[in-house]
MMTF fields as JSON, N, C-alpha, C and O atoms, coordinates in Angstrom:
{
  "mmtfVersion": "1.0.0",
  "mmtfProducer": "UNKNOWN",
  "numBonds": 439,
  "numAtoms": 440,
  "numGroups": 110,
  "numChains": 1,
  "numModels": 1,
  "chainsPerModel": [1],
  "groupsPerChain": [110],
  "chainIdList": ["A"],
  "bondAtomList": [4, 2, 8, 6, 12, 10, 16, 14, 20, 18, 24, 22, 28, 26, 32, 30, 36, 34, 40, 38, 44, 42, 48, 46, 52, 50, 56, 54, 60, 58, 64, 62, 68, 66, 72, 70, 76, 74, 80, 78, 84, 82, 88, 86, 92, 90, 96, 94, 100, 98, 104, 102, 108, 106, 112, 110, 116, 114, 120, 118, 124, 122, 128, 126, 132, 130, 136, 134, 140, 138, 144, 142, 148, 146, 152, 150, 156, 154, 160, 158, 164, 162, 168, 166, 172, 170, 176, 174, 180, 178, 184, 182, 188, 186, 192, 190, 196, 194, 200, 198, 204, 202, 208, 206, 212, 210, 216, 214, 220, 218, 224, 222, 228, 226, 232, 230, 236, 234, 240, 238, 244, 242, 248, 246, 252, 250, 256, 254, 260, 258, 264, 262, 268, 266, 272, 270, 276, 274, 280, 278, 284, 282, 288, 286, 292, 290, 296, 294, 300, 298, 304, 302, 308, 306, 312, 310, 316, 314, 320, 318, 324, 322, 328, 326, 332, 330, 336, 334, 340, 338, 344, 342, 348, 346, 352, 350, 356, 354, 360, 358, 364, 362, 368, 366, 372, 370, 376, 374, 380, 378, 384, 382, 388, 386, 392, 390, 396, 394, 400, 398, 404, 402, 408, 406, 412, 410, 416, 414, 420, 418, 424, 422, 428, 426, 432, 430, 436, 434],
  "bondOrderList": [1, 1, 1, 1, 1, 1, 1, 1, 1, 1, 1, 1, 1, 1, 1, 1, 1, 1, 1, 1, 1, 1, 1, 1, 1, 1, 1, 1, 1, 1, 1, 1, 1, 1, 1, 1, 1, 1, 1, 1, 1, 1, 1, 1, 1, 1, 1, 1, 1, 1, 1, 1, 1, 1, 1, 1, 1, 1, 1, 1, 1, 1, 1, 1, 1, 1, 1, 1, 1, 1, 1, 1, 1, 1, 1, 1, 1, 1, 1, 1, 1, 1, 1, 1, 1, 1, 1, 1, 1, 1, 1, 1, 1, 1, 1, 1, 1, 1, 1, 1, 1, 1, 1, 1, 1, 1, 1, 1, 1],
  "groupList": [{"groupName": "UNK", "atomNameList": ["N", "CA", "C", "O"], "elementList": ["N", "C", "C", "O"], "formalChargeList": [0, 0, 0, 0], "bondAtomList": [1, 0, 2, 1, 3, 2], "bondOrderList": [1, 1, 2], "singleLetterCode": "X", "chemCompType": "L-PEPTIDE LINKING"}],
  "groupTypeList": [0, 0, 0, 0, 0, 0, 0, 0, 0, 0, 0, 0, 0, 0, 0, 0, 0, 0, 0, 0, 0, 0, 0, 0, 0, 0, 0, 0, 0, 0, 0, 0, 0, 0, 0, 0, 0, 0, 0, 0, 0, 0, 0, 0, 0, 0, 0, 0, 0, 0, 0, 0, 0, 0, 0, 0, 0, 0, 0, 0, 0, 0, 0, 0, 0, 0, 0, 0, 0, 0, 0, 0, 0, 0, 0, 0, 0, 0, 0, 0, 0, 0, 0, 0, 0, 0, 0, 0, 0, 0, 0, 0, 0, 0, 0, 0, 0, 0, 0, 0, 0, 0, 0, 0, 0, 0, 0, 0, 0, 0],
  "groupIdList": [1, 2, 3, 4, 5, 6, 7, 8, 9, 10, 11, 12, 13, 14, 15, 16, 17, 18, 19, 20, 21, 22, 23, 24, 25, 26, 27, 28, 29, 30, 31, 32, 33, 34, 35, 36, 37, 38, 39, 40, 41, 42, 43, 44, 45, 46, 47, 48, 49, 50, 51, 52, 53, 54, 55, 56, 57, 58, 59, 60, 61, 62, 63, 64, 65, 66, 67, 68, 69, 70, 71, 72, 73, 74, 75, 76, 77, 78, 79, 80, 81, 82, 83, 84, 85, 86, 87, 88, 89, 90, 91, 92, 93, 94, 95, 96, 97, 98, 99, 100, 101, 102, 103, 104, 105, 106, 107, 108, 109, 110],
  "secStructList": [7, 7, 1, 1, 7, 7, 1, 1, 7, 1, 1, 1, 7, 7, 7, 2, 2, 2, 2, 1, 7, 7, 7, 6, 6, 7, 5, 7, 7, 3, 3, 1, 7, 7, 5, 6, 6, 5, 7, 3, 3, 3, 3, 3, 3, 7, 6, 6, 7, 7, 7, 7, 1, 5, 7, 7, 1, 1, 3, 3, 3, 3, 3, 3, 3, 3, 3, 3, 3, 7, 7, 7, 5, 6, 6, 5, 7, 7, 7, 3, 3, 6, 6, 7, 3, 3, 3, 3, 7, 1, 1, 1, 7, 5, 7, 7, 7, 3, 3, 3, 3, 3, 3, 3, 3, 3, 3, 3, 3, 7],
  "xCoordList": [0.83, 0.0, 0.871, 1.952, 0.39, 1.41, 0.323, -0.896, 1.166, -0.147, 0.957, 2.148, 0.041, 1.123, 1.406, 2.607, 0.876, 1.419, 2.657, 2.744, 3.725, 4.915, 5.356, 5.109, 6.295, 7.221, 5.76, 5.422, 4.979, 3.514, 2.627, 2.289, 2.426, 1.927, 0.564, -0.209, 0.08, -1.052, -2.284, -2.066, -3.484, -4.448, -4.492, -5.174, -3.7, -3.303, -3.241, -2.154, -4.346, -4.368, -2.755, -2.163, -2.21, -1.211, -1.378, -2.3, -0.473, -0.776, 1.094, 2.318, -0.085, 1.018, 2.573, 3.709, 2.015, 3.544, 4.484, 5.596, 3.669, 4.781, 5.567, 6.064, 5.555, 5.889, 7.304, 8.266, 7.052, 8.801, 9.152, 8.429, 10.878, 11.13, 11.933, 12.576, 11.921, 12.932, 14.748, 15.332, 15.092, 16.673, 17.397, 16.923, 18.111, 18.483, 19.317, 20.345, 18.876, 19.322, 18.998, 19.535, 17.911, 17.763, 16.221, 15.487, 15.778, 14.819, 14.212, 14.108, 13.643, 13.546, 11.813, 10.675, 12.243, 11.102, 10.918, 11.85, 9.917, 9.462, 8.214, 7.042, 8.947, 7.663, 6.72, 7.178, 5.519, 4.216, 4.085, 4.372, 3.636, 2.959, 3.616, 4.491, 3.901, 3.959, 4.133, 4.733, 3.361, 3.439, 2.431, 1.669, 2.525, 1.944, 0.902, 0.72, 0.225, -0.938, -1.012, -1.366, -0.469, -0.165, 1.382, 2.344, 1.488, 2.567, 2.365, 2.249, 2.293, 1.819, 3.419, 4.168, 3.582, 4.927, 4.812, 3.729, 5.905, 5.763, 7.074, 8.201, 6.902, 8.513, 8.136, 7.036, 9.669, 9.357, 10.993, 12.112, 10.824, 11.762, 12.164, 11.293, 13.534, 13.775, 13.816, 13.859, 13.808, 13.354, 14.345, 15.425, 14.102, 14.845, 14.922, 15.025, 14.816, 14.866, 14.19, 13.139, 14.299, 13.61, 13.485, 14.36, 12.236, 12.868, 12.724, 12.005, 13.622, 13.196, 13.145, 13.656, 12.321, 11.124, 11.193, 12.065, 10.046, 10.333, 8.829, 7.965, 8.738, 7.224, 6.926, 7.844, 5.306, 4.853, 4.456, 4.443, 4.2, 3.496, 1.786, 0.684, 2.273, 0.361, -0.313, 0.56, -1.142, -1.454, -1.638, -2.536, -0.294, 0.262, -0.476, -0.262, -1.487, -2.025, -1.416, -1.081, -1.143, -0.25, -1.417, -2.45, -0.601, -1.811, -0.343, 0.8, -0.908, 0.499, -0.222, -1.379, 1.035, 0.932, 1.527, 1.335, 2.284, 2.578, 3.77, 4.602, 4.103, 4.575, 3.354, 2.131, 4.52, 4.242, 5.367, 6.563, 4.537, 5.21, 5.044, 4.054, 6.234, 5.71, 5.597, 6.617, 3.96, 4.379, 3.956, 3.138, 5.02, 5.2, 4.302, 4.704, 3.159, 2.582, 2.442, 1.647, 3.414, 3.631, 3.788, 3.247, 4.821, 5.532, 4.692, 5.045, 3.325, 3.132, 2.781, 2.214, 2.962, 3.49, 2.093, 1.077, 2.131, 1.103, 1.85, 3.061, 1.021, 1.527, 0.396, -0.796, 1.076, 0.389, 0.302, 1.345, -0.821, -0.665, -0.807, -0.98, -0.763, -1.296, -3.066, -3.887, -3.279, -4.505, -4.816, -5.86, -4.122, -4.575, -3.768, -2.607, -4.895, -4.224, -4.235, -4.821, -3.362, -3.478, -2.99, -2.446, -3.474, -3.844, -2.539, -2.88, -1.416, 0.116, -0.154, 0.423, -1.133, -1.586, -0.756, -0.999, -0.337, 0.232, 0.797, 0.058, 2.429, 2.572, 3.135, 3.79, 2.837, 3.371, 3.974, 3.406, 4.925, 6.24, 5.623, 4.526, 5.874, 5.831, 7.141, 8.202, 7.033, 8.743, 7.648, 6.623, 8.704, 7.925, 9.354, 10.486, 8.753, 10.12, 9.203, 8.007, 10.574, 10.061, 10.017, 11.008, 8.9, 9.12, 9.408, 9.788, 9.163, 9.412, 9.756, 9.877, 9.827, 9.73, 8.641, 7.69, 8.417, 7.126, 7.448, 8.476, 5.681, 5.703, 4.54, 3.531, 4.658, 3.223, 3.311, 4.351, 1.949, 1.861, 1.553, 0.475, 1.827, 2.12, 1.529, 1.933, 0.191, -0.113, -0.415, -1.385, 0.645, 0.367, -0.09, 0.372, -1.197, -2.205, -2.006, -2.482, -1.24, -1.128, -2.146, -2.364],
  "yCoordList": [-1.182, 0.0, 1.24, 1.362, 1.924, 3.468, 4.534, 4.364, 5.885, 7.019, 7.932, 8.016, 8.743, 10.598, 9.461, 9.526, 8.799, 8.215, 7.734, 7.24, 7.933, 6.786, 6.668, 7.443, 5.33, 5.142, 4.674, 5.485, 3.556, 3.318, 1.958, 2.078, 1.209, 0.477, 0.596, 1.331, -0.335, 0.425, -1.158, -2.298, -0.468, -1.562, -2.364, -3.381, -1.813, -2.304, -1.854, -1.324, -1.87, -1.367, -1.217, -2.251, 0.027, 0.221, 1.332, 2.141, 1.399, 2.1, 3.63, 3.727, 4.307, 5.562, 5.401, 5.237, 5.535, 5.962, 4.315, 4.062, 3.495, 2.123, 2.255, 1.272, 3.514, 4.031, 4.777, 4.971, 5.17, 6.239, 5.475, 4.942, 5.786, 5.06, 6.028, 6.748, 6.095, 7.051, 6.702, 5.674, 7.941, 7.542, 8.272, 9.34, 7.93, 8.71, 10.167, 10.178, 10.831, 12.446, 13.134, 14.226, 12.569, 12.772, 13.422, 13.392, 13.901, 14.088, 13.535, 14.415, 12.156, 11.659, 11.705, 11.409, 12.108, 12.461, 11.189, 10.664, 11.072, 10.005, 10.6, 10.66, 11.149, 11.98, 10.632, 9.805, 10.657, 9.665, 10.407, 9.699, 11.976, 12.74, 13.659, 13.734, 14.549, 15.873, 16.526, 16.041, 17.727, 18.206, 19.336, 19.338, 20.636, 21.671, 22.034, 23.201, 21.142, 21.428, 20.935, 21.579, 19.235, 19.227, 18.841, 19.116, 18.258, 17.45, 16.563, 17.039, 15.645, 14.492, 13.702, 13.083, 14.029, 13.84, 13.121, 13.11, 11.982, 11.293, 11.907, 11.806, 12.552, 12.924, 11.981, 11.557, 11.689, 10.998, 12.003, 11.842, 12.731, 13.306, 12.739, 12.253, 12.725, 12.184, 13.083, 14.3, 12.628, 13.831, 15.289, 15.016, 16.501, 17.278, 17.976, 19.151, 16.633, 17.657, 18.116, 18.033, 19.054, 20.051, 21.102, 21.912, 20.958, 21.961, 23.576, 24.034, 23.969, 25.404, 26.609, 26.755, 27.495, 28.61, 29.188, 29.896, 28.663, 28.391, 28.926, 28.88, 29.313, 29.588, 29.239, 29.231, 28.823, 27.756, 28.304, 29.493, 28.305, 28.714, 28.18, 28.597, 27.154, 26.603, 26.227, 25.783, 26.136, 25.759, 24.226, 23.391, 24.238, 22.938, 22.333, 22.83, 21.121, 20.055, 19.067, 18.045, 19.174, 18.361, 17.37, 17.688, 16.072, 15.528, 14.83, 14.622, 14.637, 13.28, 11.72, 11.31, 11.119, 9.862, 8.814, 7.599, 9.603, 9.181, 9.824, 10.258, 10.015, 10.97, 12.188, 12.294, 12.939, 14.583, 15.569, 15.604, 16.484, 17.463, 18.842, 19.327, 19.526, 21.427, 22.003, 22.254, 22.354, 23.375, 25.064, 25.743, 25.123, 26.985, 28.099, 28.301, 28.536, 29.185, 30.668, 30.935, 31.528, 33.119, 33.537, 34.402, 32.378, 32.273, 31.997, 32.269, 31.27, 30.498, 29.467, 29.087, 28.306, 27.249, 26.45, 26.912, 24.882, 24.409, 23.296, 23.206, 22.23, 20.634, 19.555, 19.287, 19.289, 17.951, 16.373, 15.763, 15.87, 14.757, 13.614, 14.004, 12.322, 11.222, 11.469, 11.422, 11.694, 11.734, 13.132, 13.541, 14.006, 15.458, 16.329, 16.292, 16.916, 17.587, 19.425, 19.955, 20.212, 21.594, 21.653, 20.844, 23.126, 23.687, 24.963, 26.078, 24.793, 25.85, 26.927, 26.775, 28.09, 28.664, 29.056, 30.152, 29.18, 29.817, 31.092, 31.938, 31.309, 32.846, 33.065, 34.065, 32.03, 32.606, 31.949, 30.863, 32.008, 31.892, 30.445, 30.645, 29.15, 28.247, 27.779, 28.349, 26.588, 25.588, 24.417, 24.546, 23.02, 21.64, 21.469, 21.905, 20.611, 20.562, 19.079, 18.798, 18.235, 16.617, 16.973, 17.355, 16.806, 17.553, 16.234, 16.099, 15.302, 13.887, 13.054, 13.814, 11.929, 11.032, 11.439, 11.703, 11.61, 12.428, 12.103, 12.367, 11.095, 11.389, 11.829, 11.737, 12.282, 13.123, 13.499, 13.746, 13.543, 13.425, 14.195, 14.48, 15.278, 16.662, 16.297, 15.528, 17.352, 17.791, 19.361, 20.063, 19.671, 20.653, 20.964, 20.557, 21.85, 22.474, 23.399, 24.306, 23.804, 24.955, 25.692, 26.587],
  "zCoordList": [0.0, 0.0, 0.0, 0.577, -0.558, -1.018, -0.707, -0.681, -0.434, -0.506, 0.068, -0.232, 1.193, 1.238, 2.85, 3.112, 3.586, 5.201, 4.603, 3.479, 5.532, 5.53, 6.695, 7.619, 6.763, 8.338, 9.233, 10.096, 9.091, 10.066, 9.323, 8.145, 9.775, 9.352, 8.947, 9.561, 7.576, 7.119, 7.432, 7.842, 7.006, 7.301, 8.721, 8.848, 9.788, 10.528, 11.838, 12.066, 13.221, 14.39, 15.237, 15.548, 15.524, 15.698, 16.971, 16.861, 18.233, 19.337, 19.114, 19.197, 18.841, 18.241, 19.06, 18.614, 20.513, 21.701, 21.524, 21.986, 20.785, 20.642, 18.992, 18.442, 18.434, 16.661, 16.957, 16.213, 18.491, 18.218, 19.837, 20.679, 19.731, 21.376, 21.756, 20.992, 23.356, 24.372, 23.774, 23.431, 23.877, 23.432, 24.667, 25.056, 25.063, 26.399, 25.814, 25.137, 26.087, 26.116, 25.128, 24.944, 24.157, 22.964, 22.724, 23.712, 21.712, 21.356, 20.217, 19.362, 19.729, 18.519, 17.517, 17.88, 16.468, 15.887, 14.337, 13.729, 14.163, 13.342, 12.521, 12.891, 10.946, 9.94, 9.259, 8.47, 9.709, 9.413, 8.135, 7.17, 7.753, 6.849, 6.371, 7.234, 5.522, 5.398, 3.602, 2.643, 3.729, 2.559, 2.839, 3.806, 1.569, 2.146, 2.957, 3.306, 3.273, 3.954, 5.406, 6.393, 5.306, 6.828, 7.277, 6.559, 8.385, 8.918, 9.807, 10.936, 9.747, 10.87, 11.273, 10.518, 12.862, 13.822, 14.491, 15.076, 14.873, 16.139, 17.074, 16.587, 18.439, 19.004, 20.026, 20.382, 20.529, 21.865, 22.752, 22.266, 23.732, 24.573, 25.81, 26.531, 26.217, 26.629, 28.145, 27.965, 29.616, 30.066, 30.465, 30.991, 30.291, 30.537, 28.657, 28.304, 27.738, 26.65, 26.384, 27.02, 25.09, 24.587, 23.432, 23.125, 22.828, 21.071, 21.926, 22.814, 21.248, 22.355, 21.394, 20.284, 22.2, 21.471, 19.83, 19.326, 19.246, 17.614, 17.474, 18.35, 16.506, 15.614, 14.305, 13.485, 13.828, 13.29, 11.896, 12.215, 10.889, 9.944, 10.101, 9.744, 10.766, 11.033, 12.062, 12.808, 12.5, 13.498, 14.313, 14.207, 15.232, 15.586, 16.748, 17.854, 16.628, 17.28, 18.037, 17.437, 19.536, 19.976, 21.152, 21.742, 21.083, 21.709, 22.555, 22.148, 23.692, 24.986, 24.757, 24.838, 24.445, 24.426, 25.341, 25.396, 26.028, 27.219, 27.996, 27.198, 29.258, 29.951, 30.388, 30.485, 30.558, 30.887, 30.286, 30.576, 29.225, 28.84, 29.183, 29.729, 28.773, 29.247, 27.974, 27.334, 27.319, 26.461, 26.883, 27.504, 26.149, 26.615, 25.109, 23.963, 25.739, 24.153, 24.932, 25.833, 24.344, 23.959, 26.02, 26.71, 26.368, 27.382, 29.018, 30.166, 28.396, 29.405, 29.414, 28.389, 30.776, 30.766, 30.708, 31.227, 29.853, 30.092, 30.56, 30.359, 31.33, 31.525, 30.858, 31.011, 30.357, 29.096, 29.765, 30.006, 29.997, 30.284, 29.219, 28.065, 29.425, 28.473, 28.316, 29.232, 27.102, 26.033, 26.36, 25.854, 27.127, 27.26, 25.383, 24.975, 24.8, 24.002, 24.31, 25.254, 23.153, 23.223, 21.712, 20.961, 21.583, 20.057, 20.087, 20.482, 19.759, 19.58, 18.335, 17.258, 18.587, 17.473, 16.042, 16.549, 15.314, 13.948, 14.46, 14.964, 14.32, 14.533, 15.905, 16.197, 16.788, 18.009, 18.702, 18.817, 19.301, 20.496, 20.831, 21.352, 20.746, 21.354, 21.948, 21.692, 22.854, 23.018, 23.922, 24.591, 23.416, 24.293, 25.043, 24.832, 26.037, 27.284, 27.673, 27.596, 28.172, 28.483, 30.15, 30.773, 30.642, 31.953, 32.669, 33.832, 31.778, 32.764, 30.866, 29.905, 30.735, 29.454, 28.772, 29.506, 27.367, 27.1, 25.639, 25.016, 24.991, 23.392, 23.132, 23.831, 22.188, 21.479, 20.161, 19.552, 19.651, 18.594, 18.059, 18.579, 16.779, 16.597, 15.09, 14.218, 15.189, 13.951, 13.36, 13.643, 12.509, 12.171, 10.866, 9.8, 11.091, 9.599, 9.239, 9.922, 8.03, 6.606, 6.731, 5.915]
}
């Protein structure tokens, strides 16, 4: 099977946070999707890391898949749990921080 998904198994019940793994000190990301319109991400952080303060062209969908993360939107702090999501608007000051082991799944819309 072929199409715009890659790196994920298709036709096939699959549990997202078992798609990317903890690397110690690392921050590892795994592209499922992308092309002008969206981007579909798997990160998994390791704890303490962190992409730090960047802004989006689109509006970035982050959902926890397991852990606890910190995201920071136009410098205040949220804490992300497992199946808790938040909406990182287009345009403005975000950063994710592994406040403990933390993956999630990041979609952003053009």
């Amino acid at each position: 099977m072929t199409g715009p998904m890659k790196n994920i198994p298709k036709a096939e019940v699959v549990r997202l946070r078992d798609q990317v793994a903890y690397q110690e000190g690392q921050v590892v990301s795994r592209t499922l999707a992308q092309n002008q319109a969206v981007s579909v991400t798997l990160f998994s952080f390791d704890k303490g890391e962190e992409i730090s303060t960047h802004e989006s062209g689109g509006d970035a969908f982050v959902t926890c898949l397991d852990g606890v993360g910190r995201i920071t939107i136009d410098g205040q702090e949220h804490l992300l749990h497992e199946g808790e999501s938040i909406v990182m608007p287009a345009k403005h000051p975000h950063a994710v921080y592994g406040e403990e082991k933390f993956k999630m799944l990041l979609v952003v819309v053009f």
